[in-house]
MARVOMI-864969 format. One line per 3 residues: number of its first residue (from 1); their letters; for each residue x, y, z of C-alpha. Coordinates in steps of 0.001 Angstrom, whole numbers, plus 500000, padded with zeros to 6 digits. Example, Ala and Ser with C-alpha at 12.3 -4.5 7.8 and 13.67 -1.06 7.14 Angstrom:
% MARVOMI-864969
1> AS> 512300:495500:507800 ~ 513670:498940:507140
***
This chain:
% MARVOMI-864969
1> XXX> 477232:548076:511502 ~ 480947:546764:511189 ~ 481336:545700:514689
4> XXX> 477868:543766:514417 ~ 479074:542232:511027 ~ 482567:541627:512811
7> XXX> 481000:539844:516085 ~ 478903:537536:512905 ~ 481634:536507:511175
10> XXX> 483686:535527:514720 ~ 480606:533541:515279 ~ 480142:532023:512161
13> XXX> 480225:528124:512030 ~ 479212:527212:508829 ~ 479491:527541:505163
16> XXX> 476147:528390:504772 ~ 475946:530592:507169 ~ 479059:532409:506237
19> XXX> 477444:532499:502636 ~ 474866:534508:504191 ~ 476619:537036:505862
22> XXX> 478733:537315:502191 ~ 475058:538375:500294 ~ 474359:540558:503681
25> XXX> 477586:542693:502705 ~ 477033:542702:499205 ~ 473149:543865:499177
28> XXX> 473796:546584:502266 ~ 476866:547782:499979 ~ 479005:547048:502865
31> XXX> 481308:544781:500474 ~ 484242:547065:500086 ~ 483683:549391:503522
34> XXX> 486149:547652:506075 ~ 489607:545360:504982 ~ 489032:543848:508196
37> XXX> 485959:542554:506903 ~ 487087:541516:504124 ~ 490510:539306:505766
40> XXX> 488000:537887:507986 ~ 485946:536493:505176 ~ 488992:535499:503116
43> XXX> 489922:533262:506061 ~ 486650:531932:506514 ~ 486580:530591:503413
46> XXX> 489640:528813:503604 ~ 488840:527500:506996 ~ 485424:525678:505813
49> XXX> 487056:524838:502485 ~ 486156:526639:499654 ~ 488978:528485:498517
52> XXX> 486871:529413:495339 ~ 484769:531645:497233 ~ 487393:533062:498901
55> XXX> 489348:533647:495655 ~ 485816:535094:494218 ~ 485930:537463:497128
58> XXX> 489736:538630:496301 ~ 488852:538947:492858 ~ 486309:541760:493465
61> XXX> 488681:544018:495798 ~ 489966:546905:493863 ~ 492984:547192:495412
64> XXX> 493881:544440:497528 ~ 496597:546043:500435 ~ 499370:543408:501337
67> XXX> 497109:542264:504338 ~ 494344:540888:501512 ~ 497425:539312:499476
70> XXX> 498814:537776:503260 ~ 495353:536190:504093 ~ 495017:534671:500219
73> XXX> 498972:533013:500393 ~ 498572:532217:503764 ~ 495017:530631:503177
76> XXX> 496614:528588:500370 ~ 499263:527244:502097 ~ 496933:526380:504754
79> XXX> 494890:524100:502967 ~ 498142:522194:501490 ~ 497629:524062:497638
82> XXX> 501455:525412:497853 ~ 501394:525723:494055 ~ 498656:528061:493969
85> XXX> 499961:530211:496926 ~ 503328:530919:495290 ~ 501673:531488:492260
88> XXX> 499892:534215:493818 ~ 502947:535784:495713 ~ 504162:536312:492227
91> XXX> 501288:538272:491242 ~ 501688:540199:493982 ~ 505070:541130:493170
94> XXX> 504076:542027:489700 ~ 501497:544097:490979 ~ 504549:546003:492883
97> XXX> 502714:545143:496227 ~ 505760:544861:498550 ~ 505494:542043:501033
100> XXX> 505712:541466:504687 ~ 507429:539475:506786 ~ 504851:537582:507348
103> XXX> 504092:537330:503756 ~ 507538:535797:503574 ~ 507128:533123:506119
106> XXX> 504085:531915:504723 ~ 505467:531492:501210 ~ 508395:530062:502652
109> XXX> 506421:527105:504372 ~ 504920:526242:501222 ~ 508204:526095:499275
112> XXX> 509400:524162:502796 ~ 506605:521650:502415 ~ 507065:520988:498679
115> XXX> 511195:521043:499418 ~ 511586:523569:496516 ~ 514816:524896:496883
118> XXX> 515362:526545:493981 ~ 511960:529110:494410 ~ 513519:528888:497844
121> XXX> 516428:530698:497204 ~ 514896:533203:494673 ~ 512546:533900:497915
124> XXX> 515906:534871:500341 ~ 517329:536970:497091 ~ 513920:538922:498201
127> XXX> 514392:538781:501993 ~ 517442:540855:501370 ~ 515662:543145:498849
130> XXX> 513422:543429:501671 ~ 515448:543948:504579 ~ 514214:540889:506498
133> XXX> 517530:539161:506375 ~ 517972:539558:510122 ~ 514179:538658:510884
136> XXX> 514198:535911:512937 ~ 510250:534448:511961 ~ 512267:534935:508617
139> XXX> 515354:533401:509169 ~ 513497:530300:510786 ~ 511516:529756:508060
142> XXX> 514244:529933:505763 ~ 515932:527148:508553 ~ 513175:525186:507569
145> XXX> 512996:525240:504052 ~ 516963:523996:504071 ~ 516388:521236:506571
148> XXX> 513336:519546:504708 ~ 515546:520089:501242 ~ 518348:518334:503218
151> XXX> 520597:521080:502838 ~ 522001:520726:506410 ~ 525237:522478:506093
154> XXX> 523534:525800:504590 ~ 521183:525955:507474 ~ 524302:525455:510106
157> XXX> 525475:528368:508398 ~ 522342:530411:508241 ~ 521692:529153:512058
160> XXX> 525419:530269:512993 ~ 525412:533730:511331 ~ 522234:534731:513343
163> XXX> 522324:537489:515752 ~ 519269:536571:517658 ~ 518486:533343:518250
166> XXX> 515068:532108:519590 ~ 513839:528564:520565 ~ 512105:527885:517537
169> XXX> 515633:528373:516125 ~ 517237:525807:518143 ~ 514381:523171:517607
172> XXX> 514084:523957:513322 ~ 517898:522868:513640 ~ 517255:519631:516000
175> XXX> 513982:518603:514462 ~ 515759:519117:510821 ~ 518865:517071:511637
178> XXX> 516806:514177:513733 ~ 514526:514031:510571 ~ 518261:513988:507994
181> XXX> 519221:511340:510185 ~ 521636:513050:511653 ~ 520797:512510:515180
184> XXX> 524633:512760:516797 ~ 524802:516221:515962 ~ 521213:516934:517205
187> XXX> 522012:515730:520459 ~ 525206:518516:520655 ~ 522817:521245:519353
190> XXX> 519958:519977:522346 ~ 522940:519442:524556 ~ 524008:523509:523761
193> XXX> 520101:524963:523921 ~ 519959:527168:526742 ~ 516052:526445:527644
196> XXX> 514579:523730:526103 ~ 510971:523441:526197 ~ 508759:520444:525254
199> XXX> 509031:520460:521541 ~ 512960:520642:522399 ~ 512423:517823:524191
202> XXX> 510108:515576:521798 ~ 511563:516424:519101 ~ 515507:514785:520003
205> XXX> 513258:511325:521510 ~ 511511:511667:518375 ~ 515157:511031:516733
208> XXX> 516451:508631:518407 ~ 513076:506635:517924 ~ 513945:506994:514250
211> XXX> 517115:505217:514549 ~ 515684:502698:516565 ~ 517764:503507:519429
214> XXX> 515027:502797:521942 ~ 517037:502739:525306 ~ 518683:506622:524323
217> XXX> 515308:507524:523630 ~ 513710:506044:527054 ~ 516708:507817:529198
220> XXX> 515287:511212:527930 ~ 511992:510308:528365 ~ 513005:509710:532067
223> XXX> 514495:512516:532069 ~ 511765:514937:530612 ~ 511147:517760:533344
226> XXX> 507446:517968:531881 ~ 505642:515596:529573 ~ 503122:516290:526969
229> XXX> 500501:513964:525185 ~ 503052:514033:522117 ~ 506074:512687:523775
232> XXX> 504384:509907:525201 ~ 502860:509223:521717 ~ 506036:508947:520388
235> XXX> 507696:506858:522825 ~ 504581:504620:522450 ~ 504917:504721:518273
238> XXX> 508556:503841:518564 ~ 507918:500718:521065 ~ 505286:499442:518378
241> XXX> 507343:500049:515425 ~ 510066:498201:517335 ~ 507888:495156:517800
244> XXX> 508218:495918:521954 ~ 504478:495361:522933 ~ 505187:494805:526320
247> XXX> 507327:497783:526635 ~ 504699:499751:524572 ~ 501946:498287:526224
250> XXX> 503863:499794:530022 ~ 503844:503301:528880 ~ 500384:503133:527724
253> XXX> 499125:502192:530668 ~ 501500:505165:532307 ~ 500094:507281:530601
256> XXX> 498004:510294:532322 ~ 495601:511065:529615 ~ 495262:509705:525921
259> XXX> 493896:510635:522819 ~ 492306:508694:520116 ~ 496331:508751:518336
262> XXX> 497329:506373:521810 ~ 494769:504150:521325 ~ 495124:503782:518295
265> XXX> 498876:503131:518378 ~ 498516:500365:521249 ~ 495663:498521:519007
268> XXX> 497917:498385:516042 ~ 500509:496939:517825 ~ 498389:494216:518867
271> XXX> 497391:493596:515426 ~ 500919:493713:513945 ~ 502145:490936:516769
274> XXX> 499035:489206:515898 ~ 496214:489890:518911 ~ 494298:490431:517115
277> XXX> 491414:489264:520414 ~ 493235:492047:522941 ~ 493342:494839:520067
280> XXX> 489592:494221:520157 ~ 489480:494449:523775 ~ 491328:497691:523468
283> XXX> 489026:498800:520502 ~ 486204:497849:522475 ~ 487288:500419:525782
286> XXX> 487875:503166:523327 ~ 485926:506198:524876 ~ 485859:507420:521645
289> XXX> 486650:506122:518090 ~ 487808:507742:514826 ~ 487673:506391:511086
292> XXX> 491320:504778:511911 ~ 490583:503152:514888 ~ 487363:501168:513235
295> XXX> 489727:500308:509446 ~ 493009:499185:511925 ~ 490719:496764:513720
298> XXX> 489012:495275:510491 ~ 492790:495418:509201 ~ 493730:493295:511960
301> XXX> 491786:490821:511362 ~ 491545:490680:507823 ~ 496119:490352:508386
304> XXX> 494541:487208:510876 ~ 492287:485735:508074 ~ 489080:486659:510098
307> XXX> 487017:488177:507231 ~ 483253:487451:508984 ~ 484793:489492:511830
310> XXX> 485727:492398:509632 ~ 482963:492425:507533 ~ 480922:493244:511009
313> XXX> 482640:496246:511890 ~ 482863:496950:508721 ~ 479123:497192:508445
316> XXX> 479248:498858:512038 ~ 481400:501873:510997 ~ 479635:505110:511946
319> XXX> 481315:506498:508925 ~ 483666:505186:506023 ~ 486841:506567:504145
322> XXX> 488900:505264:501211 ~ 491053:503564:503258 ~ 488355:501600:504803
325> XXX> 487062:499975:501169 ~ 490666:499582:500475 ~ 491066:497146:503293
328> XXX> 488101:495131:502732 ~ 488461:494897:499272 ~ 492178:494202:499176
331> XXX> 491597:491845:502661 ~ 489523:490162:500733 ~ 491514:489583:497613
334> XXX> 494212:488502:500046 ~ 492302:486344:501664 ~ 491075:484257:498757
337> XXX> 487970:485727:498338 ~ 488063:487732:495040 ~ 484318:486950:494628
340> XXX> 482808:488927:497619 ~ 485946:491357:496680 ~ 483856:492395:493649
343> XXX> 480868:492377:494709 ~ 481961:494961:497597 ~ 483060:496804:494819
346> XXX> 479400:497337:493499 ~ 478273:498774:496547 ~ 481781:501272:496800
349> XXX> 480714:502419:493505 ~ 477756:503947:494552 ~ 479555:506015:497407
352> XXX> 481342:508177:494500 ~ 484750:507680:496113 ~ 487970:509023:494246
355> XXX> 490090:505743:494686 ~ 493795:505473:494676 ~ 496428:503140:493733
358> XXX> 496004:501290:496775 ~ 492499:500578:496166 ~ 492782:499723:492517
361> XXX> 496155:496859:493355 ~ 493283:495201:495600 ~ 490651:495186:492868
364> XXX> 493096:494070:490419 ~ 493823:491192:492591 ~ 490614:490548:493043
367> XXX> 490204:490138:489197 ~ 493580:488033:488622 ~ 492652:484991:491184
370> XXX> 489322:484956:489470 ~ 490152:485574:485566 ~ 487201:487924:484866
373> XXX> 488421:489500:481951 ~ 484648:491935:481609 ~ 485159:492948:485077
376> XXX> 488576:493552:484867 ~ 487852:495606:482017 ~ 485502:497265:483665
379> XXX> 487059:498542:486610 ~ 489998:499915:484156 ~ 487481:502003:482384
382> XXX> 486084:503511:485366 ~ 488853:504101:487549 ~ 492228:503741:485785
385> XXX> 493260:506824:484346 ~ 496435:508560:482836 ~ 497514:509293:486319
388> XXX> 497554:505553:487411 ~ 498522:504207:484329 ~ 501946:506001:484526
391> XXX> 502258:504150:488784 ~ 504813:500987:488085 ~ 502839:499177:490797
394> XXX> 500009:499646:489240 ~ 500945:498823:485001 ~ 502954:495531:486968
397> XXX> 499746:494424:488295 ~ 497515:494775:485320 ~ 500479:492925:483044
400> XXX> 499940:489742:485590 ~ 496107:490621:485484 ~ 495219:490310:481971
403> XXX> 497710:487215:481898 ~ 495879:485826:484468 ~ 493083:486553:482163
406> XXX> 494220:484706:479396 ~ 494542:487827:477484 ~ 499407:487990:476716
409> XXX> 498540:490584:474035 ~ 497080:493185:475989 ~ 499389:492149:479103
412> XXX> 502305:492606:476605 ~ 501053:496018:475544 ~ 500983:497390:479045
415> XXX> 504223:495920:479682 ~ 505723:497748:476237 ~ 504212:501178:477076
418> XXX> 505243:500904:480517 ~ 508782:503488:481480 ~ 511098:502822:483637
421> XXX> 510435:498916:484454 ~ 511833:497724:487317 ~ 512764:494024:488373
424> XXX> 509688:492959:489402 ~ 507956:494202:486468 ~ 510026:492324:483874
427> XXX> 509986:489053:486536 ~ 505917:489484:485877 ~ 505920:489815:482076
430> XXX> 508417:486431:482183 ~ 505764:484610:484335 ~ 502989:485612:482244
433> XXX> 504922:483853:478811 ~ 505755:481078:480833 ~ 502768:480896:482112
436> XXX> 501140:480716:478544 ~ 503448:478122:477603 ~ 505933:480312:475837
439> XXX> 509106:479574:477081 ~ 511313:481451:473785 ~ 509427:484491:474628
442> XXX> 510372:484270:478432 ~ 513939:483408:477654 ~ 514352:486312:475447
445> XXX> 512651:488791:477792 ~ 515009:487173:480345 ~ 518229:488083:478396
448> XXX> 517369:491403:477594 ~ 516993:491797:481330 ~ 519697:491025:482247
451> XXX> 521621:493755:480374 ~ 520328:496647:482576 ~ 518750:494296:485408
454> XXX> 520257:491651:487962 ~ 517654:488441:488341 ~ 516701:487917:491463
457> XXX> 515248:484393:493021 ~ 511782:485220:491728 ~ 512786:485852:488201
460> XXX> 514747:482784:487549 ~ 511259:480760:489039 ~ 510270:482461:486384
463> XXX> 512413:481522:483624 ~ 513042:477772:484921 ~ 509057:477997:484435
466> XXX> 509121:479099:480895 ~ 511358:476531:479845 ~ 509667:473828:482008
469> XXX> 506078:474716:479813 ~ 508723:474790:476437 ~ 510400:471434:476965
472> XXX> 513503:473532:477094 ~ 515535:470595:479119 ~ 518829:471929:477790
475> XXX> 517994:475160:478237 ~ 516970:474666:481880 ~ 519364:472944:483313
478> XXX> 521313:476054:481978 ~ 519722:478892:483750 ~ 519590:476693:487039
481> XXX> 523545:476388:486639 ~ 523874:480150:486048 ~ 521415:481089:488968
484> XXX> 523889:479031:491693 ~ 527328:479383:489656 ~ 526921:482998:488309
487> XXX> 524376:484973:491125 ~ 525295:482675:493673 ~ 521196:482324:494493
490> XXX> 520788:479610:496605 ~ 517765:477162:494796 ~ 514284:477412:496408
493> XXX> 511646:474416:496780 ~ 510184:476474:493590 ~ 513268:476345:491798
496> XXX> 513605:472697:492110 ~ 509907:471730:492002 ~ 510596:473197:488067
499> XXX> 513590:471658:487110 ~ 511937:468197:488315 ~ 508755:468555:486653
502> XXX> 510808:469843:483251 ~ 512939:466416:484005 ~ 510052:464513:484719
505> XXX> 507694:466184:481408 ~ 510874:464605:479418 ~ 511046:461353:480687
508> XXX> 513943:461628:482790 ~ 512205:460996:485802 ~ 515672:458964:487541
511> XXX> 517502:462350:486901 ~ 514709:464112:488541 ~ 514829:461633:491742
514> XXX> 518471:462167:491360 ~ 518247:465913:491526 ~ 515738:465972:494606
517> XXX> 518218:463558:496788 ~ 520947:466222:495792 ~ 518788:469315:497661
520> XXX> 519990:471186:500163 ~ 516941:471964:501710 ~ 514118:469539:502437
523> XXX> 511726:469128:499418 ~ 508132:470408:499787 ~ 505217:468901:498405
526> XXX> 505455:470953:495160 ~ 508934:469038:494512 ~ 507183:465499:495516
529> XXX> 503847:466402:493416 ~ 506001:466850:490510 ~ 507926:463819:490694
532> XXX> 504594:461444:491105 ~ 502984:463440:488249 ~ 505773:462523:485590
535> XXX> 505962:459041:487266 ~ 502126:458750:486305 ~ 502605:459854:483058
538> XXX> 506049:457819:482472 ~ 504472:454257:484506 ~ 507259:454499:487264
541> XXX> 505858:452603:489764 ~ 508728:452232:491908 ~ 509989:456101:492341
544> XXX> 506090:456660:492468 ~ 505990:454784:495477 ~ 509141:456533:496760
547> XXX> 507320:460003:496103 ~ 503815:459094:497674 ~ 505650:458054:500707
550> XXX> 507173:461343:500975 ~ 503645:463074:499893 ~ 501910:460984:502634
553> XXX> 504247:462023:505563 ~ 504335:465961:504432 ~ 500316:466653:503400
556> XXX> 498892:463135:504377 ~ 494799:464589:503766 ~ 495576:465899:500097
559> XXX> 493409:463738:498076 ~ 494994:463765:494911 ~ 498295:462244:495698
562> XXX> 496305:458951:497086 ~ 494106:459246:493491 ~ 497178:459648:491709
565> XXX> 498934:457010:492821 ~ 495711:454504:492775 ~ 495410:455433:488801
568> XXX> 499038:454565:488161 ~ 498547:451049:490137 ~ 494509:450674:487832
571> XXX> 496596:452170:484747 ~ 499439:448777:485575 ~ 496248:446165:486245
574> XXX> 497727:446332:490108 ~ 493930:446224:491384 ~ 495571:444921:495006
577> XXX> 497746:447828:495268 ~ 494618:450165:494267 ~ 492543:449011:496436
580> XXX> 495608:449454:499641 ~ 495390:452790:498207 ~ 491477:453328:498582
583> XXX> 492040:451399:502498 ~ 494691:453607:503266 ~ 492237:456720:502516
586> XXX> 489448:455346:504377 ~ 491919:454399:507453 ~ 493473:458432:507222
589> XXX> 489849:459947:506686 ~ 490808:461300:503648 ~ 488124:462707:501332
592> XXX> 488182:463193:497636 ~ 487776:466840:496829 ~ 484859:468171:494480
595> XXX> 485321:469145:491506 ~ 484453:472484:490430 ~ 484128:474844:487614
598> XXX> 483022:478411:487125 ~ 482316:480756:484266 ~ 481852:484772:483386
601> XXX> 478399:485739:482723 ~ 478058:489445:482250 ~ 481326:490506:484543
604> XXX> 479977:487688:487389 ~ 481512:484850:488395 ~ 479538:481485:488485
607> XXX> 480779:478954:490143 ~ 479760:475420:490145 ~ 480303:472338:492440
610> XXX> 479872:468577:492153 ~ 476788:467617:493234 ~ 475384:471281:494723
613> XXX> 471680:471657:493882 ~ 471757:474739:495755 ~ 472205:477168:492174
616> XXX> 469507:479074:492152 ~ 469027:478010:487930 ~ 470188:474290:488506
619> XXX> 466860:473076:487555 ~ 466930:474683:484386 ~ 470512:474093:484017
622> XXX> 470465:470228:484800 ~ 467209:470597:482127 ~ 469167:471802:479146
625> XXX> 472679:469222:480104 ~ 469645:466519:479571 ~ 468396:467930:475943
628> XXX> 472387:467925:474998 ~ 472814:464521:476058 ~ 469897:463475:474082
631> XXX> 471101:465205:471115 ~ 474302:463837:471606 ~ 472921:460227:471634
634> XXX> 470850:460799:468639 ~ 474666:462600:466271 ~ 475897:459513:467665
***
C-alpha cells in the first residue's frame, strides 16, 4: 500500500490532487504509517505553495524525527520565508531534536539570504557543538553566509583553515569577492583553483562585468574551454548595461541556443538606445514569450512616447503582472496622459492586485498633473497603507500631490509626520509654499534645511520661486548670490527665468534685461516669456520688442508670445504694430491655441474645449450657460 501511495505522490502534479491523496492517508489510517510518506508530502506542499498545509501536516506528527524537522526548514527556506524557517530550527532545538548537517546548511542559507550575521554566528557556536566544524557542505555554507554579510576577511580565514577543499569552496570565495567588489583578488583565487568548472568560470566574467571592465571580461569569455547558456547571458547583460548594442547584439547572434532571459536582454537594449522598431522586430521572432518580454516592449515604447502602441500589446498580453499595470499606468502619467492613467486604474482594480510603491508613484502622478483631489483621495484609502506611508518616495510624492491639489495643509501634514527627510523631500515641501504663493514659509523651511541639509540646484529653483510669488526682491537677489558665491551652483535657465520674472513682477524690468545679457548660458524661452510678461504688465514696448524677437527665433509657433505682444501694442493705441503682429502670424502659420478648462465631478475629470460640441451633455450644458445669462441680464 506504501509503495502504491509512494509511486502517487512522485506522480502528483497538482494541489488538488495532492489534497486527495492527503484525505486517502488520513481515512485508510495510513497518516502516521511511513516518515517517508510523510517528507514526501511535506515537500509537496511546499513545492505547489501552500506551506499551511504542509505545516498542518507537521503539526499532527507525534514525534517528528530530524528528517520531518529537515523537510519543514528546508521547505521554508525554499519558498524565500527565512524568518519562519529559523524560527522553527529553534523549536527544534528546544525540543532537544539534534540536527543534521544538512539541517545546518539549510538554516544557514536562510540566515545567508537575509545576511544575518549575528544568528549566523550563534548557528557555527552549534556546528562545533555538533561536530560539523570540518564538514565541508557546512563549512561552505558558512562561506556563504560571510561573503553575502561582507565579512570577506572571516571567510579567507574560514576558507584557509579548511582541510578539504571542494569546488564549491573555491567558487563561494570567487563569486563572494566578485559580488564585494573585490574582483583583483578573485582573479588570484580563480587563477589558484585547480579545476575550474563552468560556474568557476561565469562567475569571475560575471565580476569583471560588474566593474564594467568589458574587454577583461571578453578575454575569458574567449578563453572559456566550455560555454553554458549563463555565461553567454552574462556577457550579453554586461554589453547592454554598457550601452554596447553592437557588441551585444554580435554575441547574440553567436549564440548556440537562447532562452527567453537572451531575448529578452537583446530587446531591452534596443529599447534603452531607443529602437524601439528593431526591439519589436526582435519581440516579434520570439519563439516564445514570457510576462517580461510583453511589459519591456510596452516599456519601450511608452520610454519612446508611443502610448497607442503600448496600449496594443498591452491589450494583447496572454497574461498580466504588477509590473505590467505599473508601466502603463506610470507610462501614462509620464507621458501626459494622467486621464487614461486613471481610468486604467478602474479596470486594475478589479484584477485584485497587491500593488507596490512603484505602482502607487505612477498613480500619484497621475493625480498631481490633473489636481483630482477625490481621486487622489481615493486611491490613498485603498491602497496606501502603514507600510507605504513610512517609503520616503512615496510621503515625497503625496506632499507635491496634495499641493498640486490645492490642498498645503494636508501636504504639510505628510511632510511633518514624515522621518528621516531627505533633500528632495524638503526641496518638494519648498515648491509646494512657493507654489501657493508663500514665499516666508519657503524661506523658513529653506533655512532650517540648511542646518542638516546642503541645497542642491533644484532647491534653490525652489526658493528663488517662493520669493518670486512673495515679492521678496531683496530677499532674492540674496539666495541667487549665496547659490553662486557660497555652493558655487552654477545658475540654470530656471534659476534665471525666476529672478527675471521677480525683477520684472517689481517693475525693474531694465535690471531684468540687464541680468539676462549677463547669462552665461543662452536664455530659454522661460527667461524670454518672463521678460515680455512684466514688459506687458509695466508698458515696455521697447525691451518687449527686444524679448519677442528672441521668443520668435527660439519657439516661433507659440501663440501666446505673438498675442502678447499684439495686446501690449492695442493696450499703447499702436493698431499698425498690432496688426504686423496678426500678419506676421498669418505669414508663420501660427494658430491661436484653445482655451480650455476642466473640472472634478465625482473623482472624474471633465475637460472642456473652445468650441467642441462633441461633450456628450453640451446640449444641456450650453442650455443652462443660456438661463444664467438671462438671469444675469435681468440682476443687471
Amino acid at each position: 500500500m506504501n509503495s502504491s501511495l509512494l509511486k502517487s505522490l512522485h506522480n502528483c502534479q497538482t494541489l488538488k490532487s495532492l489534497k486527495s491523496i492527503h484525505a486517502l492517508l488520513i481515512v485508510n489510517g495510513l497518516f502516521a504509517s511511513s516518515d517517508i510518506l510523510l517528507n514526501k508530502l511535506i515537500r509537496l506542499y511546499f513545492r505547489f505553495g501552500s506551506g499551511t498545509h504542509a505545516h498542518q501536516v507537521f503539526d499532527k506528527i507525534p514525534q517528528p524525527n530530524v528528517f520531518l524537522w529537515t523537510s519543514m526548514i528546508h521547505g521554508y527556506v525554499q519558498t524565500k520565508l527565512y524568518t519562519q524557517g529559523f524560527s522553527l530550527f529553534r523549536t527544534m532545538l528546544r525540543d532537544s531534536v539534534a540536527p543534521m548537517n544538512f539541517t545546518i546548511t539549510t538554516v544557514l542559507k536562510g540566515l545567508a539570504r537575509e545576511a544575518r550575521l549575528r544568528d549566523g554566528e550563534m548557528v557555527h557556536g552549534l556546528v562545533i557543538k555538533y561536530g560539523f566544524d570540518f564538514d565541508v557542505m557546512v563549512q561552505n555554507s558558512m562561506l556563504d553566509l560571510l561573503m553575502r554579510c561582507e565579512k570577506t576577511d572571516l571567510a579567507r580565514c574560514v576558507f584557509e583553515e579548511m582541510n578539504v577543499k571542494d569546488t564549491v569552496s573555491w567558487n563561494s570565495m570567487i563569486y563572494g569577492y566578485c559580488n564585494n567588489g573585490r574582483i583583483e583578488i578573485a582573479r588570484e583565487l580563480f587563477d589558484m583553483m585547480p579545476d575550474p568548472n563552468v560556474i568557476s568560470w561565469t562567475s569571475i566574467i560575471c565580476g569583471y562585468v560588474e566593474v564594467g571592465d568589458m574587454s577583461e571580461a571578453r578575454a575569458l569569455f574567449e578563453a572559456m574551454p566550455v560555454k553554458d547558456l549563463a555565461s553567454w547571458n552574462v556577457m550579453l547583460s554586461g554589453y547592454v548595461d554598457f550601452g554596447d548594442l553592437d557588441a551585444a547584439l554580435c554575441i547574440f547572434n553567436m549564440m548556440p541556443f537562447r532562452d527567453v532571459g537572451s531575448w529578452n536582454l537583446i530587446i531591452s537594449g534596443c529599447c534603452r538606445m531607443g529602437y524601439v522598431d528593431s526591439a519589436r522586430s526582435y519581440f516579434d521572432r520570439m519563439p516564445s514569450k514570457n510576462v517580461a518580454s510583453w511589459t519591456m516592449m510596452i516599456d519601450g515604447y511608452m520610454k519612446s512616447g508611443n502610448v497607442n502602441d503600448a496600449k496594443v500589446l498591452f491589450d494583447q498580453m496572454p497574461e498580466k503582472n504588477l509590473i505590467s499595470w505599473s508601466t502603463m499606468i506610470g507610462g501614462y502619467a509620464k507621458n501626459g496622459e494622467p486621464q487614461t492613467a486613471l481610468e486604467l486604474l478602474k479596470c486594475f482594480k478589479k484584477e485584485r492586485i497587491k500593488p507596490d510603491e512603484t505602482f502607487i508613484l505612477g498613480v500619484i502622478s497621475a493625480c498631481s498633473q490633473l489636481g483630482v483631489l477625490d481621486a487622489a483621495e481615493s486611491v490613498i484609502n485603498d491602497y496606501v497603507g502603514p507600510t507605504l506611508l513610512s517609503s520616503l518616495h512615496v510621503s515625497t510624492s503625496l506632499i507635491d500631490m496634495y499641493a498640486k491639489c490645492g490642498n498645503l495643509k494636508k501636504a504639510a501634514q505628510v511632510f511633518e509626520t514624515t522621518s528621516g527627510k531627505d533633500l528632495f523631500c524638503y526641496s518638494t515641501m519648498i515648491a509646494a509654499y512657493a507654489n501657493h504663493g508663500l514665499g516666508r514659509e519657503a524661506i523658513s523651511l529653506f533655512e532650517e534645511m540648511k542646518n542638516n541639509i546642503e541645497p542642491d540646484t533644484t532647491t534653490f529653483v525652489g526658493v528663488l520661486s517662493g520669493c518670486n510669488h512673495g515679492g521678496l526682491v531683496n530677499e532674492g537677489w540674496r539666495y541667487f548670490k549665496q547659490m553662486t558665491d557660497e555652493y558655487r551652483i552654477q545658475p540654470t535657465d530656471k534659476h534665471y527665468a525666476c529672478m527675471v520674472d521677480l525683477l520684472g513682477r517689481a517693475g525693474r524690468v531694465h535690471d531684468a534685461y540687464n541680468l539676462i545679457c549677463s547669462m552665461k548660458v543662452a536664455p530659454s524661452a522661460a527667461v524670454w516669456s518672463s521678460l515680455l510678461a512684466a514688459c506687458s504688465v509695466h508698458r515696455n514696448v521697447e525691451l518687449a520688442e527686444a524679448a519677442a524677437a528672441e521668443l520668435f527665433k527660439i519657439d516661433p509657433h507659440n501663440s501666446g508670445n505673438y498675442v502678447l505682444l499684439s495686446n501690449i501694442y492695442a493696450a499703447l493705441g499702436e493698431w499698425r504694430n498690432v496688426a504686423k503682429v496678426r500678419a506676421t502670424m498669418r505669414r508663420n502659420q501660427v494658430r491661436k491655441n484653445r482655451g480650455s478648462s476642466w473640472i472634478e465631478l465625482d473623482s472624474m475629470v471633465c475637460e472642456f474645449v473652445m468650441g467642441d460640441l462633441t461633450y456628450l451633455n453640451s446640449e444641456n450644458i450650453n442650455y443652462i450657460m443660456d438661463l444664467l445669462a438671462e438671469e444675469m441680464k435681468l440682476e443687471e
